[in-house]
N, C-alpha and C positions, 0 to 999 in steps of 0.2 A: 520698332523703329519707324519713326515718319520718314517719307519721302517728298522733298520740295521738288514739287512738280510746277510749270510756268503754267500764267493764268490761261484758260481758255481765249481764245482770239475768233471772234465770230462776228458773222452780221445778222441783224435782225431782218427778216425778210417783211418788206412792209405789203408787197403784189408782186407778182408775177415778172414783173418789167423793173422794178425799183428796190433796192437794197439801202438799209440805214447808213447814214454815216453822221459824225458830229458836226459836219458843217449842214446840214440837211435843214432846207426853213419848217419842218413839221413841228408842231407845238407840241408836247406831249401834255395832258396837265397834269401838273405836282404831286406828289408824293407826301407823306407825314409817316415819317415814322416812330414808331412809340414801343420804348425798351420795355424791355420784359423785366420781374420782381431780382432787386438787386442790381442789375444794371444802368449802367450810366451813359449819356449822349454821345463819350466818346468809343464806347463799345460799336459803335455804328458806321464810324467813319468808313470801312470798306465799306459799303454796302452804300452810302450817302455818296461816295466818288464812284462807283459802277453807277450807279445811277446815271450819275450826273455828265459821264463818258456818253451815255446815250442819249443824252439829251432832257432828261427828266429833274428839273429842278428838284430840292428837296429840303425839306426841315424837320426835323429830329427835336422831338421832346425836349425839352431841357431839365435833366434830371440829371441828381450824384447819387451816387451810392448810400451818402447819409441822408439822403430822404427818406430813403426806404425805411430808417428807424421811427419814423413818426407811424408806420404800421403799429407798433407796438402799443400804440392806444389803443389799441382793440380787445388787447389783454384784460383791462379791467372791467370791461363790458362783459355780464355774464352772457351773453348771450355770444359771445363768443364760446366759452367752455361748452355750451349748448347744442353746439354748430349750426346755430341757425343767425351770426354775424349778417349784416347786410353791408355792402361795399359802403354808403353815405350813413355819417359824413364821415370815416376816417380816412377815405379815398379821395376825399374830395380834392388836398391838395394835389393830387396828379390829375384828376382831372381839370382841374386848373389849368398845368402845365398842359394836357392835350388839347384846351379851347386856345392855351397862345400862338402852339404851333398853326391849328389848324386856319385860325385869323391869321399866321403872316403867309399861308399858302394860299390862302385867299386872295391877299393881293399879287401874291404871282402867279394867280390862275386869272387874273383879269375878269371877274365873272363868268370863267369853267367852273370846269368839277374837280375833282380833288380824287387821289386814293389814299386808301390808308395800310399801313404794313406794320401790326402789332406783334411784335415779339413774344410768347406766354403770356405771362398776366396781360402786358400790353395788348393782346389781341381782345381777350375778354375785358378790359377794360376799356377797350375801343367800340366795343357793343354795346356797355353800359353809356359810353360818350353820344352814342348816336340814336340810343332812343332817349336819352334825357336833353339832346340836345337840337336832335333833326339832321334827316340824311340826305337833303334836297341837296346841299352841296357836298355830298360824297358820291361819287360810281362805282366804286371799288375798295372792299374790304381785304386784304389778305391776309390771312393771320399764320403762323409761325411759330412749330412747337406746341402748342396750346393743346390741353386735354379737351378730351371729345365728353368727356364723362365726369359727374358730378365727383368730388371726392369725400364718402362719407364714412361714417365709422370713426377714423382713426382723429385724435386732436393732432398728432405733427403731421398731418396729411391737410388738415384745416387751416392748421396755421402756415404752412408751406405755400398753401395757394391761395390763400386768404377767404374762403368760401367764394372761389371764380363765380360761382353760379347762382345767382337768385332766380327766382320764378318769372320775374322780366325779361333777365337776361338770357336765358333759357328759351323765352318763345322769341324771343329778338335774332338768335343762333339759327333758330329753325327756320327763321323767315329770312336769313340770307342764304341759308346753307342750299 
């Protein structure tokens, strides 16, 4: 039996002398965040209105759920069955969708920096975005849920996570971690 408990009510401690609130002029810069496999932009909404309570603009992927079936072309690439898949191009349309977000949080960062908050696959797919794209306007990666570890061996383990992990992506991991 779940229990509805009320949300936590807090303040962000900014110093010593100053506590956040929403009317507060501190800029925070923008947020992007990017759903994990199977999930869609409106899976995020809490998470985009916390946010945005504290003052942190945000923009969320634009993905549905039938995007996610264009994974399926991966299927007939044997090197899928292989497990040696590589994210491009059958990734490429979500990585699409994370250069549109991450361009309209650019103009609300007014030339800042940007963080980013990937969900599962979105978190590794968010590493793949920023060494094939450049992290000069990122300062912040947070990722969510996301395996720490290759998944090998099994094909529904492959196909589940879509081989998260290439050999770039991997030393891109270790260079933020």
């Amino acid at each position: 039996m779940a229990l509805g408990l009320p949300p936590l009510n807090f303040k962000l401690q900014c110093s010593s002398t100053s506590t956040f609130s929403s009317s507060s002029s501190t800029n925070y810069r923008p947020a992007v965040i990017l759903p994990g496999l199977g999930n869609n932009t409106g899976d995020y909404k809490k998470l985009e209105f916390t946010l945005q309570e504290y003052g942190v603009s945000t923009v969320v992927a634009n993905v549905s759920r039938i995007d996610w079936l264009r994974n399926a072309a991966g299927l007939v690439d044997p090197n899928y069955w292989k497990g040696t898949l590589q994210p491009r191009p059958v990734l490429d349309w979500y990585l699409k969708r994370v250069d549109d977000a991450v361009q309209e949080a650019k103009e609300l960062a007014q030339g800042g920096k940007l963080s980013v908050i990937g969900h599962s696959a979105g978190g590794w797919l968010a590493r793949l975005y920023m060494e094939e794209f450049g992290l000069s306007h990122i300062s912040l990666l947070l990722t969510l849920g996301l395996l720490r570890k290759v998944c090998q061996g099994s094909l529904i383990k492959q196909g589940a996570y879509y081989i998260m992990f290439n050999n770039t992506a991997k030393k891109l991991f270790i260079l933020l971690s």
